[in-house]
C-alpha positions in Angstrom: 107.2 85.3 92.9 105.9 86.1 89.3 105.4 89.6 87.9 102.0 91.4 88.3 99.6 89.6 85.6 99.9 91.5 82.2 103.5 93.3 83.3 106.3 92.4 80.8 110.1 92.6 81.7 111.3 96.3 81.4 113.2 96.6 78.0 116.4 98.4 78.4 117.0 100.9 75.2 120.7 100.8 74.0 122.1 104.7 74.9 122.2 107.4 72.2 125.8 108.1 71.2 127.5 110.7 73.2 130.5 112.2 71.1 131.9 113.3 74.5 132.2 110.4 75.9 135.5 108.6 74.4 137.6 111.8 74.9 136.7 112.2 78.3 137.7 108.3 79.0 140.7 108.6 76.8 141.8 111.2 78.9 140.6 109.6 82.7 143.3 108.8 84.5 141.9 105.2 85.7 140.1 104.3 82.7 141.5 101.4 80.7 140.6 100.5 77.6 141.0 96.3 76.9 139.2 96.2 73.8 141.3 98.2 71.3 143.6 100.4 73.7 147.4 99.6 73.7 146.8 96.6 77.0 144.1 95.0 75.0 146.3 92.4 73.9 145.5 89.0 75.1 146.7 88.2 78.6 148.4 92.0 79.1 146.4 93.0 81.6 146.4 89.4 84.0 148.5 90.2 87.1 148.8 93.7 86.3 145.5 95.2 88.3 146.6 95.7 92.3 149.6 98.0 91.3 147.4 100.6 89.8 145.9 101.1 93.2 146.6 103.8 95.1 146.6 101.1 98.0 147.3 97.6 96.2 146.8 95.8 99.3 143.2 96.5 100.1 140.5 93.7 99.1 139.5 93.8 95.4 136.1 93.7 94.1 135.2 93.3 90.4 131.5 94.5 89.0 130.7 92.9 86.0 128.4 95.3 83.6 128.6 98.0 85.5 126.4 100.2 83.4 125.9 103.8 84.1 127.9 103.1 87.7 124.6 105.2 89.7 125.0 102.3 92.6 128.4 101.9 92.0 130.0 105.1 92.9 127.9 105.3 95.8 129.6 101.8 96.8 133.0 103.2 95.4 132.2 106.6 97.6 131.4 105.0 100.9 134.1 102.3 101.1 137.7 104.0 100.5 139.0 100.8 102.1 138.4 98.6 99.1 139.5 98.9 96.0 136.8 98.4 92.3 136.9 97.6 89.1 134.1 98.2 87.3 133.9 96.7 83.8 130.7 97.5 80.5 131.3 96.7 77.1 129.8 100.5 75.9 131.7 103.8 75.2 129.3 105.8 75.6 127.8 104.0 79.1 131.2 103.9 80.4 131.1 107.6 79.6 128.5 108.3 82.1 129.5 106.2 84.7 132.9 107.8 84.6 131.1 111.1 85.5 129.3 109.7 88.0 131.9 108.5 90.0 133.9 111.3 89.6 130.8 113.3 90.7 130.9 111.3 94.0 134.3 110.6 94.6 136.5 113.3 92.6 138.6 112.9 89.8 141.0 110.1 90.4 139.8 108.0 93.2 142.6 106.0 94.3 140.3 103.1 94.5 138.8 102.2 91.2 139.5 100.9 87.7 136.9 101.7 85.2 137.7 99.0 82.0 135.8 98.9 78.9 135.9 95.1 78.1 133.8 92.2 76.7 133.2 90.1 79.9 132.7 86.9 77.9 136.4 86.9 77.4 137.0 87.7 81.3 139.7 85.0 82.2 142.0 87.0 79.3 142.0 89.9 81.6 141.8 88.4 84.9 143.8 86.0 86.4 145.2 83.9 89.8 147.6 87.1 90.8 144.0 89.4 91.6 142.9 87.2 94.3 139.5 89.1 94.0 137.4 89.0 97.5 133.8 89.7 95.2 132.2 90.0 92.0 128.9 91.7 91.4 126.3 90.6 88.9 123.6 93.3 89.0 120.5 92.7 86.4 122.7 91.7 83.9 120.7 90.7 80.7 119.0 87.4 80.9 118.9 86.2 77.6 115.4 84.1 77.8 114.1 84.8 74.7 115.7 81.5 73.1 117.7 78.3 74.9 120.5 78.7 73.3 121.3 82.6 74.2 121.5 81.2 77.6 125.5 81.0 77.2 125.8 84.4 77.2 124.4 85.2 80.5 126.7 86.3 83.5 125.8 83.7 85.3 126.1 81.1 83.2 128.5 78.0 84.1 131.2 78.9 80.8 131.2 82.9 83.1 131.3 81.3 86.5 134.0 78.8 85.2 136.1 82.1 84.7 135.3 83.9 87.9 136.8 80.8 90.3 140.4 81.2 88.1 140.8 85.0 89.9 138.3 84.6 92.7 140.6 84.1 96.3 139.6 81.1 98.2 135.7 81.8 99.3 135.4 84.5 97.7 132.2 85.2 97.0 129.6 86.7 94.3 126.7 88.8 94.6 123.8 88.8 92.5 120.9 90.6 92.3 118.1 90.5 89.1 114.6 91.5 88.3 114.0 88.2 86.2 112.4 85.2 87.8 113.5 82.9 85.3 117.2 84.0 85.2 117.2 83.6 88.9 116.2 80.0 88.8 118.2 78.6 86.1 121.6 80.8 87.9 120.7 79.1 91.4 121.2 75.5 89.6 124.3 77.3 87.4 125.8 78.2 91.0 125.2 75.0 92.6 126.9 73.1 89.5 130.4 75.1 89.2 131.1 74.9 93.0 129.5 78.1 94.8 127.5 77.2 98.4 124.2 79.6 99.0 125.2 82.4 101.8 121.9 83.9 101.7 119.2 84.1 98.9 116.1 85.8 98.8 113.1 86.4 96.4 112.4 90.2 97.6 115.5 91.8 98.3 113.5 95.0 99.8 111.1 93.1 102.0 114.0 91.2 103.4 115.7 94.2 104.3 118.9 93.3 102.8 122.1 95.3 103.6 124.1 96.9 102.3 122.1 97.4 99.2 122.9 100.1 96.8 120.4 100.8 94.6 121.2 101.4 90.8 118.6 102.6 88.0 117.7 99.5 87.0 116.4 98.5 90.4 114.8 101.8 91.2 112.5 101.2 87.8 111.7 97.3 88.7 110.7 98.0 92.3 108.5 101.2 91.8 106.9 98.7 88.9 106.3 95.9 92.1 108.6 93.7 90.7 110.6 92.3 93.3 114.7 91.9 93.3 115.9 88.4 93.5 119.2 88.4 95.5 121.7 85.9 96.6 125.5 85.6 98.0 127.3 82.8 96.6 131.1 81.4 98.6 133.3 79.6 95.8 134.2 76.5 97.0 137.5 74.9 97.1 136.6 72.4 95.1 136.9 72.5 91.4 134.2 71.0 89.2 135.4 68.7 87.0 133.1 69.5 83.6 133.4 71.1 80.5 131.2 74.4 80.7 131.4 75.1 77.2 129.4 71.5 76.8 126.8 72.5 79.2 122.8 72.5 78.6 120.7 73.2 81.7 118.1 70.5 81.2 114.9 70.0 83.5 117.0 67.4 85.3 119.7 68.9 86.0 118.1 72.1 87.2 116.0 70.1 89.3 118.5 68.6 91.0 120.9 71.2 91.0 118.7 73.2 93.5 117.5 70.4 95.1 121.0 69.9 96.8 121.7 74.2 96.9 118.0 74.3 99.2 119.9 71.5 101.6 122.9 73.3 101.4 121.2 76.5 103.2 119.2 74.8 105.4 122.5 72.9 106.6 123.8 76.5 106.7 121.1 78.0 108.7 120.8 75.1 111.2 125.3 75.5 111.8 123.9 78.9 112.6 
């Protein structure tokens, strides 16, 4: 479904600099730094992640750009029996979401990792030993404005490549956006590194998916009528055997790409 005629995508402005906001992580007690802190050495933190749980044996899931954390301390709040890490690239929005989960669940939740971290490099954090249940991919940025930003998406094959090295066997990612043509191209991305449809939708509210928690991002987009595209994706066990860095998403392949993901759910829907 395409945006109300005349209605351009939302344009996120980068956050004013809070001076607060690095003393207050540097002194959190599950905040960890893996840009320039002491673990931000390449390949400290792999293997390292379950022990800093209060309970290292619950399920793990990782949200990647986590922004201000609004939906994410809710989710943190209302599920004590899993354990988060929530990873953004910014200080200063890191800042805030720290407050806001410490708002809703106290000051040192037992269940949540807050990292600062450049998610490109995600494999150098993550690795085998995390055996993560889920990842979250919530209206990350969708790089359309030229072809060859399209590597830097979230979704894009050299990130999903990275996910399946820490991901446990069908684990699964969730993945919700405001932008019809990131959806599209991810839906072929998914298809081609190995992830099976579990559910997609194209108006996450009308559907009446659940559970849904609803971050700032969202709240502007639907109150605009711009619906949330949505979708569950199961890794595979399966490797793919192609060079992500290499990849272009050309008509073809795109094409193609969801032709087989649309058979895959309605071979899924009909085993139901």
């Amino acid at each position: 479904m395409l945006r109300p005629e005349g209605q351009k995508r939302v344009t996120v402005m980068h956050m004013r600099t809070k001076k607060w906001a690095r003393p207050e992580l540097q002194a959190c007690p599950f905040f960890i730094d893996a840009i320039k802190g002491p673990e931000a050495k390449t390949g400290a933190l792999r293997g390292t992640w379950r022990p800093r749980f209060a309970r290292p044996e619950l399920p793990l899931h990782i949200e990647m750009g986590c922004g201000k954390a609004v939906s994410t301390a809710k989710m943190i709040a209302e599920n004590p029996e899993i354990n988060f890490i929530a990873a953004d690239l910014s200080a200063d929005i890191l800042g805030v979401a720290r407050r806001n989960i410490t708002d809703a669940c106290g000051e040192n939740p037992g269940n949540v990792q807050l990292v600062m971290a450049d998610i490109c490099f995600v494999d150098q954090m993550f690795g085998p030993q995390e055996q993560a249940e889920r990842i979250y991919i919530h209206f990350c940025n969708p790089w359309t404005e030229h072809p060859k930003h399209e590597k830097r998406r979230l979704t894009h094959p050299r990130q999903l490549m990275q996910y399946r090295t820490f991901l446990k066997e069908s684990g699964e990612i969730w993945f919700k956006t405001d932008d019809d043509t990131l959806f599209e191209d991810s839906l072929a991305y998914f298809e081609l590194c190995g992830f099976e449809p579990v559910t997609i939708g194209r108006d996450l509210h009308a559907d009446g998916f659940t559970p849904n928690y609803i971050s700032e991002h969202e709240e502007k987009y639907t109150a605009l009528g711009i619906p949330i595209k949505y979708g569950v994706f199961r890794m595979k066990p399966e490797t793919p055997d192609f060079d992500p860095t290499r990849f272009r998403l050309t008509p073809g392949v795109k094409k193609e790409a969801i032709e087989r993901m649309n058979r895959g759910i309605i071979l899924s829907h009909g085993e139901e």
